[in-house]
N, C-alpha and C positions, 0 to 999 in steps of 0.2 A: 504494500500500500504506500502512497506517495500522497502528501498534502504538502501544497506550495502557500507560501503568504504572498502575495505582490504588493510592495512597497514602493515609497519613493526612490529609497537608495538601492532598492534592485530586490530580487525574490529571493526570498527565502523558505530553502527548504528542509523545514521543520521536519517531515518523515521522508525518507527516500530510500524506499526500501524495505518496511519492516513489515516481516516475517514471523506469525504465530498462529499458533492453533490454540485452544480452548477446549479441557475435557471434562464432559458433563457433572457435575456437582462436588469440581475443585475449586480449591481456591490458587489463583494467579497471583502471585504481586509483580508489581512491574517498578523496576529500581532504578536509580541514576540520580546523577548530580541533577541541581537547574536546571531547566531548558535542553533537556537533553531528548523530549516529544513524550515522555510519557501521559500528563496531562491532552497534549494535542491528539491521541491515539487513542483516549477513553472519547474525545469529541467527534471523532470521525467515525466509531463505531456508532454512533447513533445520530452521526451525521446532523453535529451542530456547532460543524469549524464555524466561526464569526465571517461571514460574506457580506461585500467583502472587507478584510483584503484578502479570505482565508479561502483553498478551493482544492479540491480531493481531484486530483489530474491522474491518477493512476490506480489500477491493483484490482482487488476484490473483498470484498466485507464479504464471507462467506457464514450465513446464520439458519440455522434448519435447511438445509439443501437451498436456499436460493440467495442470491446479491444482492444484499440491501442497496448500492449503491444500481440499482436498476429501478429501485421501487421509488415511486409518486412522492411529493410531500405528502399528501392525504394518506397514504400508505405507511409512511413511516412515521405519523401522528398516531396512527392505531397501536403501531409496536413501543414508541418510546412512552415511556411510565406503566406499560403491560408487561411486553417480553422483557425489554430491557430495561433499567430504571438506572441514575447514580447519582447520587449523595457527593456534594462539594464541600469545600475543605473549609469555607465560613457560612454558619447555617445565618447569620444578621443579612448578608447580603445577597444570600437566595430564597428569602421567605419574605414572603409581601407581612410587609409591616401594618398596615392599616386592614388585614384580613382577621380572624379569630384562626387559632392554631386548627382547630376541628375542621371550620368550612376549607382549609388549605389540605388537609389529612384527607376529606370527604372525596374531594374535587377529583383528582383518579377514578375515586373506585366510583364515583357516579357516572365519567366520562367512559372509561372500560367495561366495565362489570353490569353484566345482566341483576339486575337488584330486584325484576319479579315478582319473585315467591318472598324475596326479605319485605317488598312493601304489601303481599297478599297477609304476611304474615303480622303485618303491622297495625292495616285498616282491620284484620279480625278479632287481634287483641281491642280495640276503640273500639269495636261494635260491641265484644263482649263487654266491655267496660259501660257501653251506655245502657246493654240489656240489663244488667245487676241495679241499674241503677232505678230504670223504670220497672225490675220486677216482673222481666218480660214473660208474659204465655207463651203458649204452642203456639199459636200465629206469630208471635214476635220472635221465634227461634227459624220460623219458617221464613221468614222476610228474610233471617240474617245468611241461609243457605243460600237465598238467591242471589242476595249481593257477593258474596264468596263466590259464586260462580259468574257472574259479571265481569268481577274484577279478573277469574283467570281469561279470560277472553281479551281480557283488552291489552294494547303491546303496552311496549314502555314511553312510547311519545304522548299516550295519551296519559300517562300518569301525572297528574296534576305536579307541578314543579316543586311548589313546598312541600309535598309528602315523599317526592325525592328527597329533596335534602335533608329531611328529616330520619329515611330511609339510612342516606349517604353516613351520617351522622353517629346514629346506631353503630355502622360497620367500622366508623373513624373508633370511637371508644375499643373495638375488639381489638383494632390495628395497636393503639396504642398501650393496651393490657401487653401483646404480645411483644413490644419491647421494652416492656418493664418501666412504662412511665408510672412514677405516681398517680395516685386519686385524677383520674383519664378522664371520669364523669364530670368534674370540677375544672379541669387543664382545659376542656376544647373550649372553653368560653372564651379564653384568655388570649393577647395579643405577643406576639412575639417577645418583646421586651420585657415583660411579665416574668417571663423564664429566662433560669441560669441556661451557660453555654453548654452544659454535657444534657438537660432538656430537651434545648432545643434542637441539639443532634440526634438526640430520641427522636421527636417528631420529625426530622429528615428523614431518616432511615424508616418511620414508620410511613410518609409519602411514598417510598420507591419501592417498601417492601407492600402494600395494601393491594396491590395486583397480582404477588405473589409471581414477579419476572423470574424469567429461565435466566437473566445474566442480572447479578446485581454489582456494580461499578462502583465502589468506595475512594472518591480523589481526595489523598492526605485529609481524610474525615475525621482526625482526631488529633493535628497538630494543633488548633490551640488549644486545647482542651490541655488541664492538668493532670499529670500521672495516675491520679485516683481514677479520674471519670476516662480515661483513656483507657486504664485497662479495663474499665467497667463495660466501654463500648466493643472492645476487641473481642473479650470472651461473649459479649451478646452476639457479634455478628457470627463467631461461632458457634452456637446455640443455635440461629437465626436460621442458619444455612442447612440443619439437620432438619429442624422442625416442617422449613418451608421447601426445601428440595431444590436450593436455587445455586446457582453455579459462582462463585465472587470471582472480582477483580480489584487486587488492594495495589492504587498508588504509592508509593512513599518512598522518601530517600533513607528510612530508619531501618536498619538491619534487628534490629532486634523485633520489630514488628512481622519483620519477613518470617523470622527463626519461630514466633509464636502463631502464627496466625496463616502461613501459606504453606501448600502442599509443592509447588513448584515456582520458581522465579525465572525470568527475564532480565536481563542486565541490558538495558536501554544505556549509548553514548550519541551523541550527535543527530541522532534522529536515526539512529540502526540498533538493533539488537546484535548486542556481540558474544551473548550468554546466555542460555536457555536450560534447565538442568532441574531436577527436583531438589528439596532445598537444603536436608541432608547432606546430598554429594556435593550440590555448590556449596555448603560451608565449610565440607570436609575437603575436597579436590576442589581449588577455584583452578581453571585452566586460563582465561584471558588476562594478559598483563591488565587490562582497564581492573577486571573484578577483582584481581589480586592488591593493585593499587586500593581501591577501595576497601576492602577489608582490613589494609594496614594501615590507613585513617583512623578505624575505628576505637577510641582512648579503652584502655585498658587496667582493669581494675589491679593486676595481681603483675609483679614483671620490678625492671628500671627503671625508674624514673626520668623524663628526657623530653625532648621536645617532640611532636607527633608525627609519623612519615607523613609524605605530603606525596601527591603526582605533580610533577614538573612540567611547565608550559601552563598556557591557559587553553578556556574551553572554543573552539574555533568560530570563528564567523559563519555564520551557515547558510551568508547568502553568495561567499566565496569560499565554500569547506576544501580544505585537501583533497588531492586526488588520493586515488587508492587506497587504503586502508583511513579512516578519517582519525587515528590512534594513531596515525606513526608517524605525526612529530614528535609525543611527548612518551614515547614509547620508548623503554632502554634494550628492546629487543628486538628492533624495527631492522627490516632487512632491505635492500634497492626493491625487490620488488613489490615492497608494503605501499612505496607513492607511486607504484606503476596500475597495480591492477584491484579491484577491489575483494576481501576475500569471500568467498562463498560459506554459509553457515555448513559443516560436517558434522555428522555424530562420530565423538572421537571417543565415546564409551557410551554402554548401554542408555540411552535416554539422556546423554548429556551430549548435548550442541552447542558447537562454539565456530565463530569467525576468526578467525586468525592460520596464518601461511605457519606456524609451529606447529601445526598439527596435521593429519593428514597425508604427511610424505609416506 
């Protein structure tokens, strides 16, 4: 897959090249410094690069047998907050402020979800409520059969709108039971601001999760969040994924999130995956200079004391990247043919895939 920016000062390409698959009810994470496309590769899979200056010029989004990038807008309104759903890394700046947390929770499952038999089941509890009340005879239980069967007749456009949302509403509370918000019955009333930040990443993740998607996309959904609520949300999203049957994708540049939370990683550089491996054997064997740099970053509790390895060079321009290999300038293993040609991803051991000319011979 390839997504280009076009700029002033020339395009930039953010993905050129990347290469993944996704296996039904894993969890992914997808790693790399800054701007290295991770973020930009959670947006094109549901195909909402910012146009423009942002625009998917190549590849294939391959999802249930067909391309997403072939499918309509109106087509791929139906899938995104259905099949696919993802959670952003500040829930302040993607929650309307001036909505109730509920009507924002609601708002999916009303637009997705056949709601039915939840509003047949709704109008027949208020029917029984108003028969108890007038004391109803045999003709009055008899009226209320026929209204039951009225309502199964009729679609859902004729469903009056407020007993939708009231419907919607109902199913908002179940969403939110399920990730473990607090008193849910009391919270939908309430406006964004109302609630602390690991809250209001609850009701994020209860938005993406209320259609019960086949892909659920977490971009760094937990960096500002404090170590408490952070692990709080991590073991939920693993809870999350058993319960609901949904397949993740965890952004982050935190290794240690990787080590708890994902079955396999991708090692994202410059807009290419140079490391692909389940996460065991990438912590155990890293094979790419980039993933070995990075792990020797990471500060260490136990050891000498000392200043921290670094990787040398900076991260490239990416609307003028290197040729061939986009790692070997700052690479101490870089060979003539690393800026000549680019490397092709190899599995150089069981399930573990790596880019780099060290391997393969």
């Amino acid at each position: 897959m390839k997504t280009y920016f076009y700029t002033y000062a020339g395009v930039v390409k953010a993905l050129d090249g990347v290469n993944l698959d996704i296996r039904r009810n894993e969890t992914l994470g997808l790693v790399g410094e800054t701007g290295c496309g991770k973020s930009v590769t959670a947006l094109s899979i549901l195909r909402i690069v910012p146009s423009p200056p942002g625009r998917i010029v190549g590849g294939q989004i391959l999802f249930e047998g067909e391309d997403l990038l072939k499918k309509t807008d109106e087509q791929m309104q139906k899938i995104r907050g259905d099949k696919i759903a993802m959670v952003f890394q500040d829930p302040m700046t993607f929650l309307n402020p001036v909505m109730r947390i509920g009507d924002q929770v609601a708002e999916p499952i009303i637009l997705h979800q056949d709601l039915k038999d939840d509003y047949i089941q709704f109008k027949i509890e208020q029917l029984k409520q108003k028969m108890k009340k007038k004391r109803a005879s045999r003709g009055g239980m008899d009226s209320l059969d026929k209204e039951i069967r009225k309502m199964k007749h009729r679609s859902l456009k004729q469903i009056p709108k407020n007993d939708l949302k009231k419907v919607g509403l109902r199913r908002a509370v179940e969403v939110l039971k399920l990730v473990r918000m607090p008193y849910p019955e009391d919270l939908v009333g309430n406006y964004p601001h109302e609630l602390s930040g690991g809250m209001r990443q609850r009701a994020m993740i209860a938005m993406a999760l209320s259609c019960k998607p086949a892909i659920f996309i977490a971009d760094e959904a937990t960096t500002a969040l404090d170590v408490t609520i952070q692990a709080q949300i991590l073991t939920l999203m693993n809870e999350l994924k058993k319960e609901v049957g949904t397949t993740n994708i965890i952004i982050t540049h935190d290794m240690g999130i990787v080590a708890e939370t994902c079955d396999r990683a991708a090692v994202m550089y410059a807009g290419t995956v140079v490391e692909l491996a389940s996460v065991g054997d990438l912590f155990e064997k890293k094979l790419h200079p980039y993933t070995q740099g990075l792990f020797a970053a990471i500060p260490k509790l136990h050891g000498q004391e000392g200043r921290l390895e670094t990787i040398p060079g900076m991260v490239p321009n990416l609307i003028n990247p290197p040729t061939g290999c986009r790692f070997h300038p700052r690479c101490e293993h870089a060979m003539s043919i690393c800026s000549k040609r680019r490397p092709e991803m190899i599995e150089e051991r069981p399930d573990h895939f790596v880019a780099c000319f060290l391997y393969g011979k």
